[in-house]
C-alpha positions as CSV (number, residue, x, y, z in Angstrom):
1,X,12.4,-9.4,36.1
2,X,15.9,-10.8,35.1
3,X,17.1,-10.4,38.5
4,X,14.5,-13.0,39.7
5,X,15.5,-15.8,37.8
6,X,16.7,-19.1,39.0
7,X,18.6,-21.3,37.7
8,X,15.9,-23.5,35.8
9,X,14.0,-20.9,34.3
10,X,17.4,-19.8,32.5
11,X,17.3,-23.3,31.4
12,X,13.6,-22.9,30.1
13,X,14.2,-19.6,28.2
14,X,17.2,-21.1,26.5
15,X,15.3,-23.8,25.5
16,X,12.4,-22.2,24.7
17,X,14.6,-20.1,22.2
18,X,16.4,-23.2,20.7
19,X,13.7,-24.9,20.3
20,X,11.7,-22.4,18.6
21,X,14.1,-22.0,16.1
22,X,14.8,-25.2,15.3
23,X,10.8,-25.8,14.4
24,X,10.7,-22.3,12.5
25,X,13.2,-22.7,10.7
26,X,13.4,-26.1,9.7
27,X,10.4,-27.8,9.7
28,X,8.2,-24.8,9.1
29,X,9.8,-21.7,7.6
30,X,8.3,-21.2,4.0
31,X,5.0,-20.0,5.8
32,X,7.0,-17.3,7.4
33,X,8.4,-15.9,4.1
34,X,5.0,-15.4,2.7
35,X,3.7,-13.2,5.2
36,X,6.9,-11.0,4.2
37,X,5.8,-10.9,0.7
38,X,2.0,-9.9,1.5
39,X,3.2,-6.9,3.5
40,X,5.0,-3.8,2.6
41,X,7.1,-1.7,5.4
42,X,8.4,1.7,4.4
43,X,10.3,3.9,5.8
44,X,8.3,7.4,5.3
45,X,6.2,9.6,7.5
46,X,2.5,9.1,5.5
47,X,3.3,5.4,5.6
48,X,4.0,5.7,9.5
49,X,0.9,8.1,9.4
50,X,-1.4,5.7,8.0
51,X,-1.3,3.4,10.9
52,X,-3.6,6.3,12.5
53,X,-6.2,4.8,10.5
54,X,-7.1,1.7,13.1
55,X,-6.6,0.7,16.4
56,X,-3.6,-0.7,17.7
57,X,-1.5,1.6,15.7
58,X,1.7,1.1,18.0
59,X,1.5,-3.0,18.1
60,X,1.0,-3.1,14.1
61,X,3.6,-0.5,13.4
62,X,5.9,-2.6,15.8
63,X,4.4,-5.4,14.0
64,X,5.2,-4.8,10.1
65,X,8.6,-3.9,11.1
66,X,9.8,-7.0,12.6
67,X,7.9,-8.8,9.6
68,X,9.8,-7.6,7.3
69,X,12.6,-9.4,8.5
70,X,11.1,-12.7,7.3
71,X,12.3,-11.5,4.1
72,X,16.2,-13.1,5.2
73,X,16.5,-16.6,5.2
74,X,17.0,-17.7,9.4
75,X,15.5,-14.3,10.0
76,X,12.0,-15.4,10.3
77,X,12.7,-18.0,12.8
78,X,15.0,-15.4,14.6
79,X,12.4,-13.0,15.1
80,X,10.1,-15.7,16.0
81,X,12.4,-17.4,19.0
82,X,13.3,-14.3,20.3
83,X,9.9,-12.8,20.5
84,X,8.5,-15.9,22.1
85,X,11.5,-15.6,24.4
86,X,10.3,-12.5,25.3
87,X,7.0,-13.2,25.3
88,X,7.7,-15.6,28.0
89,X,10.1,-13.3,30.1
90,X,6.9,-11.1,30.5
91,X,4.3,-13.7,31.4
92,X,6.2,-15.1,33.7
93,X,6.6,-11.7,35.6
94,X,2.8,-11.2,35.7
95,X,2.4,-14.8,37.0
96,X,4.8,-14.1,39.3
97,X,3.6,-10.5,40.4
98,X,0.0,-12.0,40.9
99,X,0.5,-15.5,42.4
100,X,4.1,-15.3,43.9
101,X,3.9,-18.8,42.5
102,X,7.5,-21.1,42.6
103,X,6.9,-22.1,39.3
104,X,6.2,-19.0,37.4
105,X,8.6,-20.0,34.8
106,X,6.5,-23.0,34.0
107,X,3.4,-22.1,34.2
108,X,4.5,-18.6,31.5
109,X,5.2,-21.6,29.0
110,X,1.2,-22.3,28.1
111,X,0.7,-19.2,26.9
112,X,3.7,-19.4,24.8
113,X,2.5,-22.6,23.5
114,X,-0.3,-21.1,22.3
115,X,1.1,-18.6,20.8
116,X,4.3,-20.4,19.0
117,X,1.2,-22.9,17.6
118,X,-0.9,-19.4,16.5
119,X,2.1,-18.5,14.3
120,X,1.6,-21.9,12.3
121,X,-1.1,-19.7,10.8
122,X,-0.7,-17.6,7.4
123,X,-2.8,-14.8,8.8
124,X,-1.5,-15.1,12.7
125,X,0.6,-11.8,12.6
126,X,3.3,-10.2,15.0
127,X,1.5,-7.7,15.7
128,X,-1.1,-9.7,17.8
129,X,1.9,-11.5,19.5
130,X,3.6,-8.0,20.3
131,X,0.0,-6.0,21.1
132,X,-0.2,-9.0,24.4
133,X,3.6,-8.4,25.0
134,X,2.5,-4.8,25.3
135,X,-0.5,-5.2,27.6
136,X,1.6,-7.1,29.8
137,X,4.1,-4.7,29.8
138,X,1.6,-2.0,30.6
139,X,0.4,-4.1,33.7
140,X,3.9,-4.8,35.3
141,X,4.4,-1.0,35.2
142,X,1.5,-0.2,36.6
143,X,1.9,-2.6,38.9
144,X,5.0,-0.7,40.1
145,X,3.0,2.7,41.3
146,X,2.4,2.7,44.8
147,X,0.3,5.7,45.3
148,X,-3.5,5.0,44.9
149,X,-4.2,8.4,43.6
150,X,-1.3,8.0,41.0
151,X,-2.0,4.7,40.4
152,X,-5.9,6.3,39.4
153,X,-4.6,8.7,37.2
154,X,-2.4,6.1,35.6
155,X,-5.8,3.6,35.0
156,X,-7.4,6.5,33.4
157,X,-4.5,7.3,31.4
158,X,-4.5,3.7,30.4
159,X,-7.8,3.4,29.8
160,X,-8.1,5.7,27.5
161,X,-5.0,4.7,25.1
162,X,-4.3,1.2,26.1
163,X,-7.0,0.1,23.1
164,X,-5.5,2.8,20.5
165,X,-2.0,1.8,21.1
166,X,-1.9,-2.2,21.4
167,X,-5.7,-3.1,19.9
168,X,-8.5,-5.9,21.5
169,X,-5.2,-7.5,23.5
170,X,-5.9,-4.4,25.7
171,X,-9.4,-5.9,27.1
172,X,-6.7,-8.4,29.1
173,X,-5.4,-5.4,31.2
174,X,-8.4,-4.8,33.5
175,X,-9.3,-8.2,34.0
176,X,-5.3,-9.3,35.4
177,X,-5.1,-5.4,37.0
178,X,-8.6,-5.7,39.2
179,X,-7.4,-8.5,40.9
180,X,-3.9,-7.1,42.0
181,X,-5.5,-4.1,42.8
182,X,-7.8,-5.8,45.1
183,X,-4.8,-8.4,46.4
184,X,-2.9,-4.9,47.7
185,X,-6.1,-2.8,49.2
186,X,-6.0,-0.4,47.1
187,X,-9.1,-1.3,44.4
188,X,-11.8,1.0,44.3
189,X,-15.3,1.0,42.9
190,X,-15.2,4.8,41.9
191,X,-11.7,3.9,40.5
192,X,-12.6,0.7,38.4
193,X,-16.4,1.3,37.6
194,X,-15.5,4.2,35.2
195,X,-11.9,2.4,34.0
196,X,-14.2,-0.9,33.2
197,X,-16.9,1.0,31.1
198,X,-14.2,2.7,29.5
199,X,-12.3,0.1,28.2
200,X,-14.9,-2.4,27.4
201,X,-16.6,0.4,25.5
202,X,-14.2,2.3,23.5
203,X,-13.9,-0.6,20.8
204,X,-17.7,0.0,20.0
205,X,-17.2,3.9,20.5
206,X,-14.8,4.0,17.9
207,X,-16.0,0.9,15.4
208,X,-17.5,3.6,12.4
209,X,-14.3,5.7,13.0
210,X,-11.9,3.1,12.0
211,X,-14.4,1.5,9.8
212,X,-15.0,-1.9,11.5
213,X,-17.6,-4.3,11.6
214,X,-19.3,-5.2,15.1
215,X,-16.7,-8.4,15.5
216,X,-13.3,-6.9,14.5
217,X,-13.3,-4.3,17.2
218,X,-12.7,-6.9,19.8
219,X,-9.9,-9.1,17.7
220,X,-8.2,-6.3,15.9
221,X,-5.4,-6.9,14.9
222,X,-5.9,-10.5,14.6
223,X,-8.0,-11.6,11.4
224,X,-9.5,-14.5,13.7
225,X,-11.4,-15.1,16.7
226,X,-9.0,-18.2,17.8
227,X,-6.1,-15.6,18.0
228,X,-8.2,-14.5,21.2
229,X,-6.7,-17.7,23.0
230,X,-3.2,-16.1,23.2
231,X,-4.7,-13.4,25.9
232,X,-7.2,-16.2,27.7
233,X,-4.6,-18.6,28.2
234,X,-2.5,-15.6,30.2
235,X,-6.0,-16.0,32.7
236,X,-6.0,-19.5,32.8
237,X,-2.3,-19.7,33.5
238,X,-2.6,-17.2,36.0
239,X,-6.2,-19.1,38.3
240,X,-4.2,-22.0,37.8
241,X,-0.8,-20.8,39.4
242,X,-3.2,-19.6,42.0
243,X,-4.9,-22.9,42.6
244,X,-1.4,-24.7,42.8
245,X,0.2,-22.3,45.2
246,X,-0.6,-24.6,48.0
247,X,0.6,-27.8,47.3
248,X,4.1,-26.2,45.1
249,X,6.2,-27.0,48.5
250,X,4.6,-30.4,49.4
251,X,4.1,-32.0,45.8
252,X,6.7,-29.8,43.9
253,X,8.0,-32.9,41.9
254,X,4.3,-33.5,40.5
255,X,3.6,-30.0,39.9
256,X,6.5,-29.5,37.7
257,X,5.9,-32.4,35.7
258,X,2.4,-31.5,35.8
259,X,2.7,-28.2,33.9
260,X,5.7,-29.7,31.9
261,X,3.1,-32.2,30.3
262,X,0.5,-29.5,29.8
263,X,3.1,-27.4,27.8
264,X,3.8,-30.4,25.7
265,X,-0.2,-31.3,25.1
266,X,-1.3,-27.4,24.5
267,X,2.1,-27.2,21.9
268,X,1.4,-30.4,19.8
269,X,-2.2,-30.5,19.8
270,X,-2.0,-26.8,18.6
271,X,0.6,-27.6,15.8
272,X,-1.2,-30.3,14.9
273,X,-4.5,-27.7,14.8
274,X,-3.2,-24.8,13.2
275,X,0.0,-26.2,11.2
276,X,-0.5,-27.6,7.7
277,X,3.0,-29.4,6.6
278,X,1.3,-30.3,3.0
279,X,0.8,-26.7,2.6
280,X,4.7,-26.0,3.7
281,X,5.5,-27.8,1.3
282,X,3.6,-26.4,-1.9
283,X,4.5,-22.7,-0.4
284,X,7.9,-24.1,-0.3
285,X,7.8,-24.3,-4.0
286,X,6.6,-21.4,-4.2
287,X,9.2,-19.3,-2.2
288,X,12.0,-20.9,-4.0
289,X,10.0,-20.3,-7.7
290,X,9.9,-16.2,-6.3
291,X,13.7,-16.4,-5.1
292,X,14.4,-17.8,-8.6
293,X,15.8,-21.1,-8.1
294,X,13.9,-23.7,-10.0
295,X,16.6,-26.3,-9.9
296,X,15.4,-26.5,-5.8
297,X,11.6,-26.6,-7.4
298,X,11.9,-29.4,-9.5
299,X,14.2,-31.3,-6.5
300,X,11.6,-30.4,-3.6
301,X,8.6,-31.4,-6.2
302,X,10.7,-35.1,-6.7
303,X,11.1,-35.0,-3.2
304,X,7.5,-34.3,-1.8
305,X,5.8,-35.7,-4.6
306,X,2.6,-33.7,-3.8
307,X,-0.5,-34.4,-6.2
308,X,-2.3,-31.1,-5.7
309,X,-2.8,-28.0,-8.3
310,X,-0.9,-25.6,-7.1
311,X,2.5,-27.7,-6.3
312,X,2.2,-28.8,-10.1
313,X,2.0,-25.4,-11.2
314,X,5.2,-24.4,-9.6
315,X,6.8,-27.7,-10.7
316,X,6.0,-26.9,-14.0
317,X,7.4,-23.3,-14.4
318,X,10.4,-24.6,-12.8
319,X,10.4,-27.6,-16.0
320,X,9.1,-25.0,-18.5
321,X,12.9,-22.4,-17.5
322,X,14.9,-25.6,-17.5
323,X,13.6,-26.6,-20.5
324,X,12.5,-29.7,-19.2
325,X,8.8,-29.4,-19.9
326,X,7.8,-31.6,-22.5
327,X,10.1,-34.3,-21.4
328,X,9.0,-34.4,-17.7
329,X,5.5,-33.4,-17.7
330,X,4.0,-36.5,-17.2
331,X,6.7,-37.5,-14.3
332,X,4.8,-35.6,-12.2
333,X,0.9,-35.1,-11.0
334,X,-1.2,-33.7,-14.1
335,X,-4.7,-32.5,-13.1
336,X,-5.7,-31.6,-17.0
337,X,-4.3,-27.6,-17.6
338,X,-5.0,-26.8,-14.1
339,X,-1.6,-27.4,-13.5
340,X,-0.3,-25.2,-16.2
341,X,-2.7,-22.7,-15.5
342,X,-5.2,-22.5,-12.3
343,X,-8.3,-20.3,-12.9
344,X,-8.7,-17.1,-11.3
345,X,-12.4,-17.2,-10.2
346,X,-14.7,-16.5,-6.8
347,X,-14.3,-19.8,-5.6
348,X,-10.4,-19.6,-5.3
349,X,-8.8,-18.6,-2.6
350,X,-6.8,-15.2,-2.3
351,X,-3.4,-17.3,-2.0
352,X,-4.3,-19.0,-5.2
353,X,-5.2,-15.8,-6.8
354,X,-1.9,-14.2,-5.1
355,X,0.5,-16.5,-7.5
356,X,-1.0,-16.8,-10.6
357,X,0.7,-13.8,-11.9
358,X,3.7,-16.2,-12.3
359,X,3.1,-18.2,-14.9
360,X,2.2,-15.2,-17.1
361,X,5.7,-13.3,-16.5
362,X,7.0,-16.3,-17.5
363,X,5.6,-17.0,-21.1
364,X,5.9,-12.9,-21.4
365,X,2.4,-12.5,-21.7
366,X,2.9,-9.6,-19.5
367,X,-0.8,-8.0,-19.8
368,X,-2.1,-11.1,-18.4
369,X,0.9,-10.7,-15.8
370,X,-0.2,-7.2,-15.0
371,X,-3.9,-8.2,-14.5
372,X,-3.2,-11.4,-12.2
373,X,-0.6,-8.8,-10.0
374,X,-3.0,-6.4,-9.4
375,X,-5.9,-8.8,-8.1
376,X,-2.9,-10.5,-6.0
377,X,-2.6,-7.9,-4.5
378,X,-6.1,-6.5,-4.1
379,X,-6.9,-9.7,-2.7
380,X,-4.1,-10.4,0.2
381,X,-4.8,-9.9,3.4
382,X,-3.2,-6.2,3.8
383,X,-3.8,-5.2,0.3
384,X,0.4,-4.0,0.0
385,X,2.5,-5.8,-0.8
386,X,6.6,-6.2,-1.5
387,X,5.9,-9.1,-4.1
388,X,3.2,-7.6,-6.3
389,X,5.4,-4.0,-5.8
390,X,8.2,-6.0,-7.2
391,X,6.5,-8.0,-9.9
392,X,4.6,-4.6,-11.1
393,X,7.7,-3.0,-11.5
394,X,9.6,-5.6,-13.5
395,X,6.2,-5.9,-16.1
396,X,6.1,-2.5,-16.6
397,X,9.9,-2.0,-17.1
398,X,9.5,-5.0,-19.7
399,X,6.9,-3.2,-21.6
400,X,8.3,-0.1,-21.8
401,X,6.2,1.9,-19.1
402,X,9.2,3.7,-17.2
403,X,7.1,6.3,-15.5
404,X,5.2,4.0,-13.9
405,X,7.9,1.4,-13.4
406,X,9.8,4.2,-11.6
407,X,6.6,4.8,-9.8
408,X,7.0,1.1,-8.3
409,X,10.8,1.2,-7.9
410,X,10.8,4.5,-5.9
411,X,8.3,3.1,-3.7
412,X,10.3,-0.4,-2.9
413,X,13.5,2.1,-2.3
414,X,12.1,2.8,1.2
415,X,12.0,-0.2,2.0
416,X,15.1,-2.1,4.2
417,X,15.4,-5.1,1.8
418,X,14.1,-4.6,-1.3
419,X,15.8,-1.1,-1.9
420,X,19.2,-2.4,-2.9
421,X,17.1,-4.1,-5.8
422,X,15.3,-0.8,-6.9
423,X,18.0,1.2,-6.5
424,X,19.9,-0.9,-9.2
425,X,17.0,-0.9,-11.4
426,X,16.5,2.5,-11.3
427,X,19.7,3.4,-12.4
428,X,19.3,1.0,-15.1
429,X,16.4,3.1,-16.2
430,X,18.3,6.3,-16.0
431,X,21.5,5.0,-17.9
432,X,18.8,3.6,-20.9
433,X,21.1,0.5,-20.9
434,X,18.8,-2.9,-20.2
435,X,20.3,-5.4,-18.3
436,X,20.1,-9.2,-19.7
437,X,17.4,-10.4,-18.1
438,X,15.3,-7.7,-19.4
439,X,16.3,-7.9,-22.9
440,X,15.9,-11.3,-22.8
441,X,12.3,-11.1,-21.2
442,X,11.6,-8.2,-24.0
443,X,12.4,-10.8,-26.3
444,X,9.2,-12.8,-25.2
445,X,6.4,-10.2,-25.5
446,X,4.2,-9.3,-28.6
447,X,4.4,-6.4,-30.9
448,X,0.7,-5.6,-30.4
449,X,-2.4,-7.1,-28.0
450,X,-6.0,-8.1,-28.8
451,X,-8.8,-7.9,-26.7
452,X,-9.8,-11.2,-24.7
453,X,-11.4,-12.7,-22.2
454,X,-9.2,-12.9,-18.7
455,X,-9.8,-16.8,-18.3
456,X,-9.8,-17.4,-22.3
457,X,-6.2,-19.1,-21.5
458,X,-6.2,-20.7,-25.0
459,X,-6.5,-18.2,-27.0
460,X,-3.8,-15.9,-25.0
461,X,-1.1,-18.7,-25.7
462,X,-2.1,-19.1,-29.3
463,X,-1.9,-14.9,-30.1
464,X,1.9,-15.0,-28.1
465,X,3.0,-18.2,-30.0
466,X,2.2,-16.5,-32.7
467,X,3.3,-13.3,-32.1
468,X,6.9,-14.7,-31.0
469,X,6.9,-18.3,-32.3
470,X,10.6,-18.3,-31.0
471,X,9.5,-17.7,-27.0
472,X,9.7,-21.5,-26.6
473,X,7.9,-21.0,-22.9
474,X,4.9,-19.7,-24.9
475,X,5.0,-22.6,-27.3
476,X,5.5,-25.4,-24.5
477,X,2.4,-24.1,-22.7
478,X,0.4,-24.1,-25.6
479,X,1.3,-27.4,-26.9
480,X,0.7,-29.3,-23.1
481,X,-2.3,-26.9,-22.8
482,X,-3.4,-28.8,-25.4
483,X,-2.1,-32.3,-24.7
484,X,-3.8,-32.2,-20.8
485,X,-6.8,-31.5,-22.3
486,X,-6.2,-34.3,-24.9
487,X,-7.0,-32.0,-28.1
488,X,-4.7,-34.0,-30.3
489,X,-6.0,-32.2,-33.3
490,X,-5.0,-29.0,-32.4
491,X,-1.7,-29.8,-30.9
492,X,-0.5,-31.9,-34.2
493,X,-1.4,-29.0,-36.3
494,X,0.6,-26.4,-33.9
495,X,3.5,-28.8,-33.3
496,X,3.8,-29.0,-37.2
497,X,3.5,-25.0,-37.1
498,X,6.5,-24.4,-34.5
499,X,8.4,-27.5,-34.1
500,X,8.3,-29.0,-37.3
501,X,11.6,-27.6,-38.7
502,X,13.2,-27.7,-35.9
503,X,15.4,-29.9,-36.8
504,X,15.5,-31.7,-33.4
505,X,14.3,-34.9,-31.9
506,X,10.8,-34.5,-30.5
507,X,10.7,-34.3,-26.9
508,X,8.8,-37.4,-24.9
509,X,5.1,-36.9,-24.5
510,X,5.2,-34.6,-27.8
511,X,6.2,-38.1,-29.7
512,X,4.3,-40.1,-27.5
513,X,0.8,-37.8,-28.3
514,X,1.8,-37.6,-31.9
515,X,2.8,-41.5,-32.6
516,X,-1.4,-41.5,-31.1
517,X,-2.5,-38.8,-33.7
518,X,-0.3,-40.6,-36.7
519,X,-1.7,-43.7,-36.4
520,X,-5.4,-42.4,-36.1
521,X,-4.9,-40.3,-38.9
522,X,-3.3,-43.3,-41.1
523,X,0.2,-41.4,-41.3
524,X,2.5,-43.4,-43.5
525,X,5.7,-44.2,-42.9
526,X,7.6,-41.5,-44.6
527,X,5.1,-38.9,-42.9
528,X,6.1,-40.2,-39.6
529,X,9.7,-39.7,-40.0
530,X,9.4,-36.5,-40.9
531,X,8.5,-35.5,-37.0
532,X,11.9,-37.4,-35.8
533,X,10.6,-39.3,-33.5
534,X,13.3,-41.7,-31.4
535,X,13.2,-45.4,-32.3
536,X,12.9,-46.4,-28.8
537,X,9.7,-44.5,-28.6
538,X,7.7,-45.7,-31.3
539,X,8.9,-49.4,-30.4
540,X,7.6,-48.7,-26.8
541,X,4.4,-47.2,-28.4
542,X,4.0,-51.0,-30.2
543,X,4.5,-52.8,-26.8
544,X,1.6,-50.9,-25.3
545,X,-0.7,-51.3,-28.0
546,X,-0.3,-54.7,-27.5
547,X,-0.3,-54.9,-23.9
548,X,-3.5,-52.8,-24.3
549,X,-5.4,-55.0,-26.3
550,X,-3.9,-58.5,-24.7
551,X,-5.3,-57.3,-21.3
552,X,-8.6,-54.9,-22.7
553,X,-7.7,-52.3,-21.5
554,X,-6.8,-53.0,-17.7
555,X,-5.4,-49.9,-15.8
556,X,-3.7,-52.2,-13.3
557,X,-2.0,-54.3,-16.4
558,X,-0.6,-51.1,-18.0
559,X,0.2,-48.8,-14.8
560,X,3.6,-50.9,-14.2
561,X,4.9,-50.0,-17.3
562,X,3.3,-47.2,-18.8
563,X,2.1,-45.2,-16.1
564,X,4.2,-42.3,-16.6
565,X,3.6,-42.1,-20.4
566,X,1.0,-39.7,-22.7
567,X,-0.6,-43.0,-23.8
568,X,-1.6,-43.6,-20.4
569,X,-2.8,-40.6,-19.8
570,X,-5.0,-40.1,-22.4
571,X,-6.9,-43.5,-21.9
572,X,-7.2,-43.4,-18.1
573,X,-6.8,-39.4,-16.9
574,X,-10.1,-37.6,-15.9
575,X,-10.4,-34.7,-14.0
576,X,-12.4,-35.3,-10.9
577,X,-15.2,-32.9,-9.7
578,X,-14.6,-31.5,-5.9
């Protein structure tokens, strides 16, 4: 195959590399580090055994391994580039091998498009891109037997494996195979009749076996029907490069530019189909809240300025362990507690339900934390994964449970790169010396529980602020739980119970809801300097009263000034219905 190149299809492959990488891994690589975290590769024989289980066995295994390379920052778009590199390198072989077509090279690139667009997708996996490498690869070898009657027993061979090895992928082989058999005389009805049935039956054959309804049999791997245009477009490649042949000498200019500007049209209008750059950008504030860095959180959250759920609950984590909570909440989009604290209910979706573990670990209220990890994970796409394995085993080595923390720990030690981590927190365990960060995190979670309700997120803050009225993070949530839902009652009457004798200034929107509460309550003026509240504030607070009754009450009046202040809020905010 590489002995055939010329000297532009070097040129393509190195640009189709470059280029690749470029997109992956900086305009689109947060995508690519959560389908690391939903997946869990290790490095034991019941693990490898367990592929058995469904079709396709080879191109998943091959799959999952590669994946977990996503894990490395650049790695993602590594894997990627190279694997659409080879990808291409292939294709363009079977273009070649059936059409004999100059531009081979060119035409190799629509499926590629295709393909690079398919990975834009969450749940477009490698192991649909490597199950087509592998048909292909089966092809160009069989391709290579000369003898008819070896050629037969190879089909057979092939048509009874092809589907266990590389999955629905396989149902391209007989369809590119037929017609080179027929191009070089040596097709046969008693040779393809039986190969035909055989392949085009097996994934009904052997649905109840791997437990799979009447659709999956025909995409598996692939969670979707549209990953079905990867294999297609090798056809349509292939009948075009056929229909061109003729005319490659005579208009070889147009041709090339031809298939140049399909490339282009297939590749954007499929990024544009399958990409989501909003989303990037929330799952990029989630990646870099699960690597720990919240100063990036708050400065990617300033920088997109998103006004969606999720993207304020990771901004407000990463203001909650900088301490930054109650003075910024309000610079930021506030959809009521949503923010603080999304639901976990039937109508959300399982990448919703994946994260909301996190804001639980991080108040301490590691029960809740527990619950929300296991439903993460049982609700992912592959049901294992690295994240939740993690996650588990830090809860349970916070509370105490070493047996099964080891349980977790021993498991992520057979993995490539979360095994250095597990290693060093299983020694931890055996040396009965915590580390700081889990005698700090001990710090946070309550001598006893009480029973509750999952979704009862009111009364869960309430029971740890009280438990540990020092866990600040606790005490935070529960006071701008309160404030988003504008119970100013309750939060005045908590704020006196944990904050009072502080002995510090009050933070923004606390003053700013309690200067609201004082007046409504007829504080005097020795009550109100008890709650230290900065002059600046409270003379601010007497310009907008003003400016509130001078214009009745006009939104577009007060929004210049006030916009990003509690007062606002709690006159103007409502929650809209979807």
């Amino acid at each position: 195959m590489i002995k055939s190149f010329r000297k532009y299809d070097w040129i393509i492959l190195t640009g189709l590399v470059v280029t690749s990488f470029l997109f992956f891994q900086l305009a689109y690589p947060y995508h690519l580090f959560l389908k690391e975290q939903i997946q869990l590769f290790l490095f034991t024989s019941d693990y490898f055994l367990s592929y058995f289980a469904k079709p396709a066995w080879l191109a998943c295994y091959l799959g999952d391994f590669f994946t977990q390379f996503f894990y490395l920052r650049g790695g993602s778009a590594l894997v990627l580039s190279l694997l659409l590199g080879i990808e291409w390198i292939v294709t363009r072989a079977v273009i070649r091998r059936l059409t004999h077509s100059l531009y081979s090279g060119l035409w190799a690139l629509l499926p590629v498009a295709v393909d690079w667009s398919l990975h834009c997708n969450m749940l477009h996996s490698l192991s649909v891109s490597i199950g087509f490498i592998l048909v292909l690869s089966l092809f160009l070898l069989y391709s290579l037997v000369r003898n008819k009657w070896v050629s037969s027993i190879f089909l057979g061979l092939l048509s009874l494996t092809g589907y266990w090895l590389t999955g629905s992928s396989f149902l391209l082989f007989p369809l590119i195979a037929l017609p080179y058999d027929f191009h070089n005389q040596r097709a046969s009805w008693l040779k393809w009749i039986p190969a035909f049935a055989l392949i085009f039956s097996l994934p009904l054959i052997l649905r109840h076996h791997y437990l799979l309804t009447s659709v999956q049999p025909f995409i598996y791997p692939a969670f979707s029907k549209k990953d079905m245009f990867l294999p297609a477009s090798v056809l349509l490649a292939t009948i075009l490069a056929f229909a061109f042949r003729r005319v490659e000498l005579i208009h070889s200019k147009r041709v090339a530019g031809f298939i140049t500007a399909s490339f282009l049209i297939v590749l954007i209008a499929g990024i544009w189909t399958q990409a989501s750059f909003t989303f990037e950008k929330t799952l990029a504030l989630d990646s870099e809240t699960y690597f720990g860095n919240p100063e990036k959180v708050i400065e990617l959250a300033i920088k997109y300025n998103l006004k969606n759920n999720q993207a304020t609950y990771f901004t407000n984590m990463a203001l909650a362990q900088e301490g930054l909570l109650p003075e910024n909440l309000l610079d930021f989009y506030q959809p009521f507690s949503l923010g603080l604290i999304p639901p976990v209910t039937p109508e959300q979706n399982w990448q919703s339900i994946f994260v909301s573990n996190e804001v639980f670990y991080l108040i301490g209220d590691m029960n809740m934390a527990q619950h929300s990890a296991m439903l993460g994970n049982t609700f992912s796409p592959y049901q294992r994964s690295s994240r939740m394995m993690r996650r588990l085993a830090e809860i349970n080595m916070v509370n105490g449970d070493s047996a099964a923390a080891v349980k977790y720990l021993r498991i992520l030690s057979k993995t490539m790169f979360h095994k250095r981590w597990a290693d060093k927190q299983l020694k931890m365990l055996q040396s009965g010396k915590a580390d700081n960060w889990l005698t700090n995190k001990r710090r946070q979670i309550a001598d006893i529980d009480m029973l509750r309700k999952s979704n009862n997120y009111l009364s869960s803050l309430k029971f740890l602020a009280d438990q540990r009225p020092d866990n600040m993070l606790a005490v935070d949530y529960l006071l701008c739980y309160l404030l988003l839902n504008k119970d100013l009652e309750q939060f005045r009457e908590n704020y006196d119970r944990f904050c009072l004798n502080l002995n510090r200034k009050a933070a923004k929107v606390y003053a700013e809801a309690l200067l609201i509460q004082l007046v409504a309550s007829g504080a005097s003026q020795e009550e109100v300097m008890k709650y230290n509240i900065d002059a600046k504030t409270i003379k601010q607070f007497a310009e907008y009263t003003n400016e509130y009754d001078k214009s009745s009450g006009s939104i577009n009046a007060l929004s210049r000034k006030f916009a990003r202040t509690y007062w606002f809020y709690y006159h103007f905010a409502t929650l809209q219905k979807k």
